[in-house]
SEFILUM-651637 format. One line per 10 residues: number of its first residue (from 1); for each residue x, y, z of N, C-alpha, C. Coordinates in nm, 4 decimals. Each point is the difference from the previous one (the first is absolute). Layout:
NUM> X,Y,Z,X,Y,Z,X,Y,Z | ...;
END
This chain:
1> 0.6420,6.4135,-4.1066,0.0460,-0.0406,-0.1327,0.0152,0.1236,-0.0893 | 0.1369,0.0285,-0.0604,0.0289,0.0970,-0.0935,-0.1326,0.0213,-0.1435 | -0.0218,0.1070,-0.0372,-0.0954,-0.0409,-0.1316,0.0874,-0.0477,-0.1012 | -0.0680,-0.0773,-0.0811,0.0336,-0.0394,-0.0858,0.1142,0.0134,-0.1119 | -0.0287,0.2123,-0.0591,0.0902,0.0148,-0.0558,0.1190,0.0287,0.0844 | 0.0079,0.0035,0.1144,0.1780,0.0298,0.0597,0.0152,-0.1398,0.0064 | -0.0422,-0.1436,0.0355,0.0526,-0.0864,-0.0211,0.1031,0.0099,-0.1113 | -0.1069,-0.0115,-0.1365,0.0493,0.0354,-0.1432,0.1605,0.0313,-0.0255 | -0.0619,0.1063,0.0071,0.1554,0.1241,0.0372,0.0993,-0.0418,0.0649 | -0.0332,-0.0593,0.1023,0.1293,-0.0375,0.1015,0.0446,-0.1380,-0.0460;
11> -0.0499,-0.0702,-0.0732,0.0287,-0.1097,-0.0714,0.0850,0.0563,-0.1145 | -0.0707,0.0290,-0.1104,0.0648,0.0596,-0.1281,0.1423,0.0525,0.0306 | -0.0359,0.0600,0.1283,0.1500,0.0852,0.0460,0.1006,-0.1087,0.0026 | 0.0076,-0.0450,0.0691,0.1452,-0.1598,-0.0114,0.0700,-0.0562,-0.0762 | -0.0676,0.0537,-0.1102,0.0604,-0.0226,-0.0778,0.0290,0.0657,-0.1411 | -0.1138,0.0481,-0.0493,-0.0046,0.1546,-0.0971,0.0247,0.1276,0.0679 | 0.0151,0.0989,-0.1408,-0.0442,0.1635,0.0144,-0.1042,0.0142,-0.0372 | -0.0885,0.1109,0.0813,-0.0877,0.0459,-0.0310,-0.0051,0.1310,0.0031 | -0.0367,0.1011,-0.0596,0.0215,0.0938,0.0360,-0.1413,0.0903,0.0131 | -0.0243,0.1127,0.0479,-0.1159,0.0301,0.0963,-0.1587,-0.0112,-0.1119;
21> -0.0188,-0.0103,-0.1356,-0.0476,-0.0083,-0.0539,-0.0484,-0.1272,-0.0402 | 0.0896,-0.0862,0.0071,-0.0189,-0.1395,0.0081,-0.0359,-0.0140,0.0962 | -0.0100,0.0235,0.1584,-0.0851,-0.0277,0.1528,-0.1158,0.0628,-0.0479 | -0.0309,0.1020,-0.0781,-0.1596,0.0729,0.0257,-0.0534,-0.0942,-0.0887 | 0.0355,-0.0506,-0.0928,-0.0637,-0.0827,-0.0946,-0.0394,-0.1375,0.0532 | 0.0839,-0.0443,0.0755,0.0014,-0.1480,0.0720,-0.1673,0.0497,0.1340 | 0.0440,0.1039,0.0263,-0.0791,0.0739,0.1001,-0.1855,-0.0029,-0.0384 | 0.0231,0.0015,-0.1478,-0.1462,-0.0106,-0.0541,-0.0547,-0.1618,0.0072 | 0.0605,-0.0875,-0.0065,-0.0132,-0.1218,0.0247,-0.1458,-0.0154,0.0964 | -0.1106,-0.0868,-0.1176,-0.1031,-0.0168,0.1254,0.0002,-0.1597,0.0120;
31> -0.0528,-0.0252,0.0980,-0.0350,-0.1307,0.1330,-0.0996,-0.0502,0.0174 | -0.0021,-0.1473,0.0117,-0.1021,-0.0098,0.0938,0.1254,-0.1403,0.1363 | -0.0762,0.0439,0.0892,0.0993,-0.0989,0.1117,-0.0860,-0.1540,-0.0049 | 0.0870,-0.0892,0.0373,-0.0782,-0.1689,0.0499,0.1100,-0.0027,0.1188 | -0.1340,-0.0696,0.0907,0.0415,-0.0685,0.1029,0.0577,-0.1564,-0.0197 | 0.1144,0.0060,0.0158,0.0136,-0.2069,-0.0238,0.0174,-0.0686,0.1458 | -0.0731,-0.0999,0.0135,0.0234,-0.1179,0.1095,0.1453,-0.0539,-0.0238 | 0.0248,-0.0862,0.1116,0.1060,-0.0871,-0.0301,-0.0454,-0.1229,-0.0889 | 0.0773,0.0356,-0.1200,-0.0036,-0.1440,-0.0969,-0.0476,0.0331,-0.0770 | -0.0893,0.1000,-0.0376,-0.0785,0.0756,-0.0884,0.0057,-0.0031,-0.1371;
41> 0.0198,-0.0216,-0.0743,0.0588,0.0703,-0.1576,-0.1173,0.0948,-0.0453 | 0.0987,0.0642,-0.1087,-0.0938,0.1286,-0.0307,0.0252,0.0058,-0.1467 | 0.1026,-0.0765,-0.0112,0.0514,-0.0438,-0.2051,0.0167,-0.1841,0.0351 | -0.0777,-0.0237,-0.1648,-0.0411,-0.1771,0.0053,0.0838,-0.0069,-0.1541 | 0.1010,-0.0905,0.0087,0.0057,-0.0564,-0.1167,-0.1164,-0.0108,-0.0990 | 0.0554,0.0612,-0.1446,-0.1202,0.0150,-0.1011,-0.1062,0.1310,0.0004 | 0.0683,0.0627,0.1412,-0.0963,0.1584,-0.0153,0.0643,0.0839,-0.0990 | -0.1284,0.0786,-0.0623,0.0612,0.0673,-0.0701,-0.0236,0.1729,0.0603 | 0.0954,0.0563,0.0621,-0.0203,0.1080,0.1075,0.0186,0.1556,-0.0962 | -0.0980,0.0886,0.0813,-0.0202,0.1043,-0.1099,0.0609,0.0972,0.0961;
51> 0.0136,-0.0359,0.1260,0.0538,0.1059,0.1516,0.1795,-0.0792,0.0238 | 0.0455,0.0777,0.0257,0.1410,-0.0689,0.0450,-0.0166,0.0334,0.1858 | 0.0907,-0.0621,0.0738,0.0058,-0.0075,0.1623,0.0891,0.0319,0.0214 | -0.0040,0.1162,0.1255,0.1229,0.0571,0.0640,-0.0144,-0.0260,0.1433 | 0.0771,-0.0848,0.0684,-0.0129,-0.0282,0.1683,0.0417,0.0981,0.0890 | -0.1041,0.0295,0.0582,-0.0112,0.1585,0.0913,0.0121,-0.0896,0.1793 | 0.0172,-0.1185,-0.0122,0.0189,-0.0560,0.1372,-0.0157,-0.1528,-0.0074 | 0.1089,-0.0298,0.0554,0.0205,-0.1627,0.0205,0.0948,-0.0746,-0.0891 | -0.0164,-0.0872,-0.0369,0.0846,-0.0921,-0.0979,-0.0928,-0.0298,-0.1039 | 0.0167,-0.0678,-0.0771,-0.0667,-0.0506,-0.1264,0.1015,-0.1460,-0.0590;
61> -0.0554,-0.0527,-0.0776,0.1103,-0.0801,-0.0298,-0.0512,-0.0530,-0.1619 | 0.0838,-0.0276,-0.0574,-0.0576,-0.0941,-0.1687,0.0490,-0.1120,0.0416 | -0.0819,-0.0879,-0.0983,0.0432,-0.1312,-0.0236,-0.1067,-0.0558,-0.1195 | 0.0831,-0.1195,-0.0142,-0.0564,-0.1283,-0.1088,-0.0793,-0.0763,0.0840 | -0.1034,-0.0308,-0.0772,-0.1122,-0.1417,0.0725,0.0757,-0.1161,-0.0767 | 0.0315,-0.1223,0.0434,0.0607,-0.1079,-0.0564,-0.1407,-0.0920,-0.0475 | 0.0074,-0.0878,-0.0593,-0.1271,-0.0747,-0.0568,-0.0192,-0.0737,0.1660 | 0.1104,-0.0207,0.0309,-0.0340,-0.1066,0.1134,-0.1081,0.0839,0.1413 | -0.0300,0.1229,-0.0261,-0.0268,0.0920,0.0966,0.0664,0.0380,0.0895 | 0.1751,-0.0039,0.0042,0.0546,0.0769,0.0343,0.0252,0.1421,-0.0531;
71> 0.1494,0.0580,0.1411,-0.0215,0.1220,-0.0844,0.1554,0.0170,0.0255 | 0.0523,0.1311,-0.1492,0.1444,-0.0010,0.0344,-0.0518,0.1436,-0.0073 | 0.0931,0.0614,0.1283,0.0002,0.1037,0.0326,0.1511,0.0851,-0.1183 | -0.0710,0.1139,-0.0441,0.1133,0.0214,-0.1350,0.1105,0.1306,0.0885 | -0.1011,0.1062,0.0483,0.0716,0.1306,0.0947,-0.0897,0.0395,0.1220 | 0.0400,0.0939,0.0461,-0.0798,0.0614,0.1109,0.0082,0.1547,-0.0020 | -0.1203,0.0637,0.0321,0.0319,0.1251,-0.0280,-0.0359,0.1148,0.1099 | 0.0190,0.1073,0.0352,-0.0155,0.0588,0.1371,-0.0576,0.1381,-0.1131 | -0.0408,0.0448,0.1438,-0.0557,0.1676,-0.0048,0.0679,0.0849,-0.1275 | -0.0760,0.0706,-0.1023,0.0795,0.0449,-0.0608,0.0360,-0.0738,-0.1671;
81> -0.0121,-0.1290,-0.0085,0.0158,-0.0900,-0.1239,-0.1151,-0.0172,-0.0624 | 0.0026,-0.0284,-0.1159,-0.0590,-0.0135,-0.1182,-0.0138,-0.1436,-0.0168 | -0.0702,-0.0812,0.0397,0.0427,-0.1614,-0.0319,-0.0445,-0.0413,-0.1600 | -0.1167,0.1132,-0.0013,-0.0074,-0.0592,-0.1514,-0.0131,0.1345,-0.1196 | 0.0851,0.0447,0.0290,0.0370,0.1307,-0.0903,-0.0133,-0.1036,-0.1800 | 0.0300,-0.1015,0.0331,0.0453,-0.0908,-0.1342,-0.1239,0.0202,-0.0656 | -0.1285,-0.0011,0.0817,-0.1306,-0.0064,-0.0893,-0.0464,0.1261,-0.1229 | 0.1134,0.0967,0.0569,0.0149,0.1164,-0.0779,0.0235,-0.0739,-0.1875 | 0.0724,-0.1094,0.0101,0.0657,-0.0086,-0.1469,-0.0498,-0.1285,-0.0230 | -0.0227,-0.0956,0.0866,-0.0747,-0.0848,-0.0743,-0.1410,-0.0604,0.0817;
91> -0.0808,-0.0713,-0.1428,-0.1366,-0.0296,0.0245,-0.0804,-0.0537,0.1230 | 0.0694,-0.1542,-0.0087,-0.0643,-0.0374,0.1147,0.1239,-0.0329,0.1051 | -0.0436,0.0085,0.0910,0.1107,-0.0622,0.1350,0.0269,-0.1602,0.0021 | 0.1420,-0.0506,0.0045,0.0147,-0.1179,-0.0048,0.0559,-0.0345,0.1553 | -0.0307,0.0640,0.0726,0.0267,-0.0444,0.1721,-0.0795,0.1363,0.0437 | -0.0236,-0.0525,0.1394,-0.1099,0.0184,0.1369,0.0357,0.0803,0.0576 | -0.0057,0.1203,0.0617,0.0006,0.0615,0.1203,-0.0782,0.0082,0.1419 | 0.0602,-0.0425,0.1507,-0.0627,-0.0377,0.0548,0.0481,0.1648,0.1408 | -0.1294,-0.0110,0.1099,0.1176,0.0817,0.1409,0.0068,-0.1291,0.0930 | 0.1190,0.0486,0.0351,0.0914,-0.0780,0.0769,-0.0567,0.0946,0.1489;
101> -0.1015,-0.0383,0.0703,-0.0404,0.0597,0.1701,-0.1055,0.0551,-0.1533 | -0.0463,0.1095,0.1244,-0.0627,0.1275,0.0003,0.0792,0.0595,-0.1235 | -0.0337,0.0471,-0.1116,0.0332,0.0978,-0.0593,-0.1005,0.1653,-0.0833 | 0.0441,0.0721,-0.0745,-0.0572,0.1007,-0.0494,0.0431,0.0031,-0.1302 | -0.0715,0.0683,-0.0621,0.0367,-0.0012,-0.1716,-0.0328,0.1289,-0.0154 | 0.0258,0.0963,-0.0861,-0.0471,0.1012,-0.1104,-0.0215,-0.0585,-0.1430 | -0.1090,-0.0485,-0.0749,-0.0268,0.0195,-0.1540,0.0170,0.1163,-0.0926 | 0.0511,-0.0495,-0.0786,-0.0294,0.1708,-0.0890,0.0422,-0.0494,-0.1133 | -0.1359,0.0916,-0.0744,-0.0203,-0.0142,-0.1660,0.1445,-0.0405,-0.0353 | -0.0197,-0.1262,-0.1346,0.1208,-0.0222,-0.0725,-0.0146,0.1581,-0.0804;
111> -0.1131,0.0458,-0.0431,-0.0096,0.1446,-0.0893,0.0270,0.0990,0.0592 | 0.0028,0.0176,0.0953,0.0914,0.1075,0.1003,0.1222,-0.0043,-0.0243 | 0.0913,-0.1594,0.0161,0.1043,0.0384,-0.0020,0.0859,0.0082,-0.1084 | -0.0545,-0.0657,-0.1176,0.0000,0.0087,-0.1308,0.0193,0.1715,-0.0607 | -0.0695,0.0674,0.0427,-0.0562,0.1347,0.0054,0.1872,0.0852,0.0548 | 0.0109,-0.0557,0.0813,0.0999,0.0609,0.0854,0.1168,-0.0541,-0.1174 | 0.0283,-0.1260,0.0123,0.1301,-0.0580,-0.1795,0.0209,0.1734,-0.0650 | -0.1500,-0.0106,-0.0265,0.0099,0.0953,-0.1466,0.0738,0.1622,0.0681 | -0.1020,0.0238,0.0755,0.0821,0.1824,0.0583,0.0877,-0.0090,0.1037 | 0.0538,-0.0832,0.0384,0.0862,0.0031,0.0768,0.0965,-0.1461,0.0049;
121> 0.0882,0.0191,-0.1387,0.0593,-0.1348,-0.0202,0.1308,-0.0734,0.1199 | -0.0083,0.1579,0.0944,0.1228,-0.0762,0.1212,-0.0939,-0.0564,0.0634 | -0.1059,0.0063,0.1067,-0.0600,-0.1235,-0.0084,-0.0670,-0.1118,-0.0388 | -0.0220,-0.0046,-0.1465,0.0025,-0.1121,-0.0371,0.1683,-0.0937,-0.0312 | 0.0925,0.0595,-0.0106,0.1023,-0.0798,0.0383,0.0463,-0.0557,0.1629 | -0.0595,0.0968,0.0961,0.0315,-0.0497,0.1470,-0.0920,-0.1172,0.0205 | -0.1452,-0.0011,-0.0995,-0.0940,-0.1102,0.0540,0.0583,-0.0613,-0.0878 | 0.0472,-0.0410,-0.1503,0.1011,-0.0966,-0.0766,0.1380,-0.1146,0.0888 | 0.0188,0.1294,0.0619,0.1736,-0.0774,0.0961,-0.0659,-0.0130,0.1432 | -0.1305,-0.0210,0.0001,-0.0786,-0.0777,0.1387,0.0282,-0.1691,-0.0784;
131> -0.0959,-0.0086,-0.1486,0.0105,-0.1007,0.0098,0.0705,-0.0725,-0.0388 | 0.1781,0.0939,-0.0515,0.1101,-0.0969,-0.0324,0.0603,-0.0173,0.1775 | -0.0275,0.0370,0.0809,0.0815,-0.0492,0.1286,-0.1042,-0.0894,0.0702 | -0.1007,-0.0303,-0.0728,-0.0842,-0.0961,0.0250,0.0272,-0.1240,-0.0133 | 0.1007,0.0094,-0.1633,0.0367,-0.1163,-0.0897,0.1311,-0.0381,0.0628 | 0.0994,0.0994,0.0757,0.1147,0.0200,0.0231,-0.0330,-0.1195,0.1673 | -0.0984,-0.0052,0.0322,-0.0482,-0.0424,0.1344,-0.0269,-0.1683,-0.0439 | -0.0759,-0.0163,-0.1005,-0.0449,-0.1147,-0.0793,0.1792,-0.1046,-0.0022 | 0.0643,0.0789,-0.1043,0.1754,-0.0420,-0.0021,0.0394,-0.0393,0.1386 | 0.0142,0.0748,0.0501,0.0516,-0.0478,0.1484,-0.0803,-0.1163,0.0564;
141> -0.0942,0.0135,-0.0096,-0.1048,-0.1167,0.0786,0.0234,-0.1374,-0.0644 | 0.0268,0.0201,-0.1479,0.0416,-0.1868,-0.0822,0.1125,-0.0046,0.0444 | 0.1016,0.0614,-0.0128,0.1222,-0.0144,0.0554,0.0118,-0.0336,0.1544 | -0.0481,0.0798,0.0898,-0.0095,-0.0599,0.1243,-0.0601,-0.1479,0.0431 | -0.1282,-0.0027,-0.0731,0.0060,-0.1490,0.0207,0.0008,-0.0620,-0.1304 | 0.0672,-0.0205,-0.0710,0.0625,-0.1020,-0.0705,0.2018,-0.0465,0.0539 | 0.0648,0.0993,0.0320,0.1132,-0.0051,0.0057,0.0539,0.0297,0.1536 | -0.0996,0.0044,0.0998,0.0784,0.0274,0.1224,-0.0586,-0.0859,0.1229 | 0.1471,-0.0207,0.0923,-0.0826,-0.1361,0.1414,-0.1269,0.0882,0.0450 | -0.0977,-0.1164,0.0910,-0.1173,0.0796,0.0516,0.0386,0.1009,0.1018;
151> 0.1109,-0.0373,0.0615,-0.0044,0.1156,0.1034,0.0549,0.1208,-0.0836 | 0.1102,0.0422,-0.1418,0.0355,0.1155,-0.0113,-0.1490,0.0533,-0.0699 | -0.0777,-0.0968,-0.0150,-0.1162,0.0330,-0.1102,-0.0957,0.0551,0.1007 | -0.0193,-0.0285,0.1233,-0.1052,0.0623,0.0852,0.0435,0.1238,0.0132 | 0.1121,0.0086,0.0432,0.0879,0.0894,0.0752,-0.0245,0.1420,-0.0869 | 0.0050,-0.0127,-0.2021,0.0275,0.0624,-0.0450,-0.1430,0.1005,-0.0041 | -0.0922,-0.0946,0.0083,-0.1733,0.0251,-0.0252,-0.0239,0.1150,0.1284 | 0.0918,-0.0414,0.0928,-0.0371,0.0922,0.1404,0.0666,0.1252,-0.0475 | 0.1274,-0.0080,-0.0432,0.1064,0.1062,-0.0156,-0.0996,0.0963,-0.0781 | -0.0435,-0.0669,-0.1080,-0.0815,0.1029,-0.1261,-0.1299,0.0629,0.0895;
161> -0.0870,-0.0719,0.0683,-0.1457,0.0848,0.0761,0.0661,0.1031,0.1335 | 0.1156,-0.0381,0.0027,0.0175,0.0904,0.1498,0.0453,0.1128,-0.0925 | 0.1263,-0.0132,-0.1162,0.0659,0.1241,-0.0466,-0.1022,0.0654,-0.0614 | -0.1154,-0.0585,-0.0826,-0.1144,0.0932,-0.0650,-0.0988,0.1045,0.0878 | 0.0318,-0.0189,0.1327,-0.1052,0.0073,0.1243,0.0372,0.0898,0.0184 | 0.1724,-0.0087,0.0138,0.0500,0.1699,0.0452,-0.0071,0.0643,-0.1122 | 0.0482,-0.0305,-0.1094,0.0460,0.1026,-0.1055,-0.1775,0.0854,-0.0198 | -0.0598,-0.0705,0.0395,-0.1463,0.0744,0.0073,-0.0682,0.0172,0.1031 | 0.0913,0.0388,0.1272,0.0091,0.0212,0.1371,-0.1525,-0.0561,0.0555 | 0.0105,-0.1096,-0.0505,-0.1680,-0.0394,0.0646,0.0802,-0.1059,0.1342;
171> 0.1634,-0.0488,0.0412,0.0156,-0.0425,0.0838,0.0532,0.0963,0.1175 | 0.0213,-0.0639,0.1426,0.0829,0.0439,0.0776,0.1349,-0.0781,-0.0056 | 0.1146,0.0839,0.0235,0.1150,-0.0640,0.0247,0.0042,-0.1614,0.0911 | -0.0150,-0.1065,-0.0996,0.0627,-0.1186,0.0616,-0.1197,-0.0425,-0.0049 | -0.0795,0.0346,-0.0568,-0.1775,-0.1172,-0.0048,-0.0911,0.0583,-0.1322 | -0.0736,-0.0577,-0.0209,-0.0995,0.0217,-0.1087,-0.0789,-0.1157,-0.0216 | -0.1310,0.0631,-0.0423,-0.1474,-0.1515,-0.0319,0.0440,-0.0773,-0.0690 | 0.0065,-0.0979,-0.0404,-0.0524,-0.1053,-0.1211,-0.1125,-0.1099,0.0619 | -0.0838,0.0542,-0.0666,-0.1577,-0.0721,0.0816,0.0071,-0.1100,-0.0599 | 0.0971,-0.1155,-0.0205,-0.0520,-0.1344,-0.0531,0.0680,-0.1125,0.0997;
181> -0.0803,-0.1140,-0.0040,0.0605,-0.1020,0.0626,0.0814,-0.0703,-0.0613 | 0.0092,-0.1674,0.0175,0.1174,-0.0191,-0.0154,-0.0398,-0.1138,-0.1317 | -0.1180,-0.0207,-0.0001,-0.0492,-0.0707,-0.1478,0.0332,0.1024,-0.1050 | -0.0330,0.1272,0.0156,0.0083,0.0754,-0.1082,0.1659,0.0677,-0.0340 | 0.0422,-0.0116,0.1168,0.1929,-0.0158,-0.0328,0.0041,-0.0936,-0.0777 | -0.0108,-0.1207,0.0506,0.0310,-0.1236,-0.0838,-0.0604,-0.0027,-0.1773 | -0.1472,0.0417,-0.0071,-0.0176,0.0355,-0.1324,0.0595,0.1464,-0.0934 | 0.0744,0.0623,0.1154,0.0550,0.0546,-0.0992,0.1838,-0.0504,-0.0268 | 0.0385,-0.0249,0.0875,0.1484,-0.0660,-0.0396,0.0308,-0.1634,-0.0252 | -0.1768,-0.0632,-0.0287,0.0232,-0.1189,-0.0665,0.0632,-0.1220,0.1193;
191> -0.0684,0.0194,0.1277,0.0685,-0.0662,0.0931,-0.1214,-0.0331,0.0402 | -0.0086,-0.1928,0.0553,-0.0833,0.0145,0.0897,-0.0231,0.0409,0.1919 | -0.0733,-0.0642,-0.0075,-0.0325,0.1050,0.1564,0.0710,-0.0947,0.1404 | 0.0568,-0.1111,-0.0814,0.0977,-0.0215,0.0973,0.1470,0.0847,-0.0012 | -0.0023,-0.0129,-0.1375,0.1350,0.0976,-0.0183,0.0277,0.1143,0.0699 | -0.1393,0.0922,-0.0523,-0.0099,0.1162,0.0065,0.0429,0.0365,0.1940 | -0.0751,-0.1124,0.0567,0.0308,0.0103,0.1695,0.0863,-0.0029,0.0469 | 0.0789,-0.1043,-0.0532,0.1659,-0.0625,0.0456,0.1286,0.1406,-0.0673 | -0.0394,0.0438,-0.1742,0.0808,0.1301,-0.0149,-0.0380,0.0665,0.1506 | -0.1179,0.0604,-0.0287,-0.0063,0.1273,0.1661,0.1013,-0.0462,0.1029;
201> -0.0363,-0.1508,0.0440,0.0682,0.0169,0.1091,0.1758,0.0038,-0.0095 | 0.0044,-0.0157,-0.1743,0.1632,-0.0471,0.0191,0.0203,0.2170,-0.0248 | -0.0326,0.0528,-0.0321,0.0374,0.1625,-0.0361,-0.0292,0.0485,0.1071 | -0.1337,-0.0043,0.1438,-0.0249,0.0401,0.1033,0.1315,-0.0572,0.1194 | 0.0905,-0.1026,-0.0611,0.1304,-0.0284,0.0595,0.0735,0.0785,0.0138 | 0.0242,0.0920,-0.1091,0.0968,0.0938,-0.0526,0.0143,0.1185,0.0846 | -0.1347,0.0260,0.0788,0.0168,0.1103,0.0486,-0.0455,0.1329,-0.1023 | -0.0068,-0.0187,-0.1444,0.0184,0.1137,-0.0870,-0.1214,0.0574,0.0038 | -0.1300,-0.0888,0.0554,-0.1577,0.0218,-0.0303,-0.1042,-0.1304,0.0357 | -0.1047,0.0960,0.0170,-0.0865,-0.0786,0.0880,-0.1588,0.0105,-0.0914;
211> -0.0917,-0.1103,-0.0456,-0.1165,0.0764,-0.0435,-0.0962,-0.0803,0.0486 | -0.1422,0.0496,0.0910,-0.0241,-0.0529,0.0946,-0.1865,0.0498,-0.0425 | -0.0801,-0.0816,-0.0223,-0.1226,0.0966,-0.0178,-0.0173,0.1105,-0.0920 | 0.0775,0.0129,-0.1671,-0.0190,0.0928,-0.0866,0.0594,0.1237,0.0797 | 0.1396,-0.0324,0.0725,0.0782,0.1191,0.0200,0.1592,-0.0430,-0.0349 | 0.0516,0.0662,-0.0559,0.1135,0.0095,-0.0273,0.0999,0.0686,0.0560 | 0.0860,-0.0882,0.0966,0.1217,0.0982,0.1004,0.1138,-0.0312,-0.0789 | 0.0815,0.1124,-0.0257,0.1298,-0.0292,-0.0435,0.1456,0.0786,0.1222 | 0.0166,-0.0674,0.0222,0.0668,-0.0201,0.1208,0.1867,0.0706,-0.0401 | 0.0275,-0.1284,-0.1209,0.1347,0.0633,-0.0490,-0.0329,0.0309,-0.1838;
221> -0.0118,0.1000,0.0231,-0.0317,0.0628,-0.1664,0.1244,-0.1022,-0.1197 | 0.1459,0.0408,0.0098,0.1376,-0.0255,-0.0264,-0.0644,-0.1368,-0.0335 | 0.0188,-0.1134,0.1330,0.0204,-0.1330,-0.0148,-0.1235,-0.0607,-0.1018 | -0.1301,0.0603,0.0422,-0.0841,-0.0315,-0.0699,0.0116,0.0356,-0.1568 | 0.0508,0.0959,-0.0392,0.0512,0.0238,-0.1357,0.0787,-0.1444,-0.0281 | 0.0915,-0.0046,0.0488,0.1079,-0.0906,-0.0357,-0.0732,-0.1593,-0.0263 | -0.1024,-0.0299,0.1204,-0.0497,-0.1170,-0.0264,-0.1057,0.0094,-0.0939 | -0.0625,0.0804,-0.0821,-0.0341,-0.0103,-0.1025,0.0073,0.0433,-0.1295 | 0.1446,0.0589,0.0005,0.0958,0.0087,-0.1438,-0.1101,0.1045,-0.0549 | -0.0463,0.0851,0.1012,-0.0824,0.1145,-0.0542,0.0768,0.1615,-0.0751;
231> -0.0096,0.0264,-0.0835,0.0448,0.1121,-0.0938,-0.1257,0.1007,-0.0353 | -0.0275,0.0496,0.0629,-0.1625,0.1239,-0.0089,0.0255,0.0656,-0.1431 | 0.1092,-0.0604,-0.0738,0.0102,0.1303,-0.1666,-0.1397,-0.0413,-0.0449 | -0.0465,-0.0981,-0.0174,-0.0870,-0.0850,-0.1177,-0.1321,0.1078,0.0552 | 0.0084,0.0555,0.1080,-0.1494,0.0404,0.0405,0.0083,0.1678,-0.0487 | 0.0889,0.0306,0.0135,0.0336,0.1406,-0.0976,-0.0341,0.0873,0.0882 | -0.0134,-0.0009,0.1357,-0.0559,0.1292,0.0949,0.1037,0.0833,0.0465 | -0.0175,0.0846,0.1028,0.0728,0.0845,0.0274,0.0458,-0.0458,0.1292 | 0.1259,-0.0051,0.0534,0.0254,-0.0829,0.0934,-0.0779,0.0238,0.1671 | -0.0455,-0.0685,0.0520,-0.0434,0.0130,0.1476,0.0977,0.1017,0.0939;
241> -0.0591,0.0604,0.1126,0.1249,0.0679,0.0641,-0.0269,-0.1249,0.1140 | 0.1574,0.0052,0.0591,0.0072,-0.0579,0.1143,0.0172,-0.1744,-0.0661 | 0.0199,-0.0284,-0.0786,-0.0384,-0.1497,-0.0644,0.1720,-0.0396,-0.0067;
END
């Protein structure tokens, strides 16, 4: 596992400038690591968090607790993301962070990075436009499921974790993790788990992709775009090679 601050760095990079003064500063950044189980959370609705989380391995995911004790899964986040950079600006957290498998975290002082805003204001704008492509992720997600069939709506959810995977080379060409089953598909695209089975098998028709045990094969990159009316602008990265 990379340390911590080159995660950082290699994140920030995707999408900001930094320039070498802004890395030594990010570089001072101190830690402490958590181990997460699968299912884990490590942020509870109503915390009020004084450390923000940077995922140094695995997935992570947010979501809403529903009164009914469900859960709607809101994003998902890989190696490298900030899931709750937001706690930076406001008080308490109004949704959960959970790991999805096995995951890793880095903490670090909200006063650390606060510290960093002030002498080094390019990264406090690269950690700022973390959490507008956060919001930019949020948009897409009402729109996807409010306005699209279940299959372009699965289709699109795959398109977004495989293209984020490369653009942050945590995949190999034509596969990448998503450690969740198929209840937690369904809670996040609002389908139930009959649905959620019958989409797979109608998109695993296609030939375009296969996801089998929290692995993700993408078979025809192209078609799979097409069947989920996927457009990667909204995510603001730098394009994948080979994609």
């Amino acid at each position: 596992m990379q340390p911590h601050h080159d995660i950082i760095i290699r994140k920030l990079a995707e999408h900001s400038s930094l320039d070498d003064d802004d890395l030594a500063a990010l570089r001072t950044l101190t830690s402490y690591s958590r181990n997460l189980g699968p299912n884990e959370d490590f942020i509870r609705q109503g915390d009020k968090p004084v450390v923000s989380a940077i995922v140094t391995k695995g997935m992570v995911a947010r979501y809403h607790v529903l009164s009914s004790g469900q859960r709607q899964y809101l994003s998902f986040h890989i190696t490298g993301d900030w899931p709750d950079a937001q706690t930076l600006f406001i008080e308490r957290m109004d949704h959960a962070v959970c790991a999805l498998g096995e995951a890793h975290v880095a903490m670090v002082p909200h006063e650390e990075i606060c510290r960093l805003f002030e002498q080094r204001p390019a990264v406090g704008f690269a950690i700022w436009r973390e959490t507008l492509i956060d919001a930019a992720i949020f948009r897409e997600a009402i729109t996807n499921n409010s306005s699209r069939p279940v299959e372009t709506r699965m289709a699109h959810l795959f398109c977004e974790i495989y293209y984020r995977a490369r653009a942050s080379a945590l995949a190999k060409p034509g596969s990448c993790r998503f450690p969740v089953h198929q209840g937690q598909i369904g809670e996040t695209l609002g389908m139930s788990i009959v649905t959620v089975n019958r989409t797979l098998q109608t998109l695993r028709s296609t030939g375009a992709m296969e996801f089998r045990n929290g692995e993700l094969m993408v078979f025809d990159w192209k078609q799979l775009v097409e069947l989920g009316d996927f457009d990667p602008t909204y995510l603001h990265l730098k394009r994948p090679s080979r994609l």
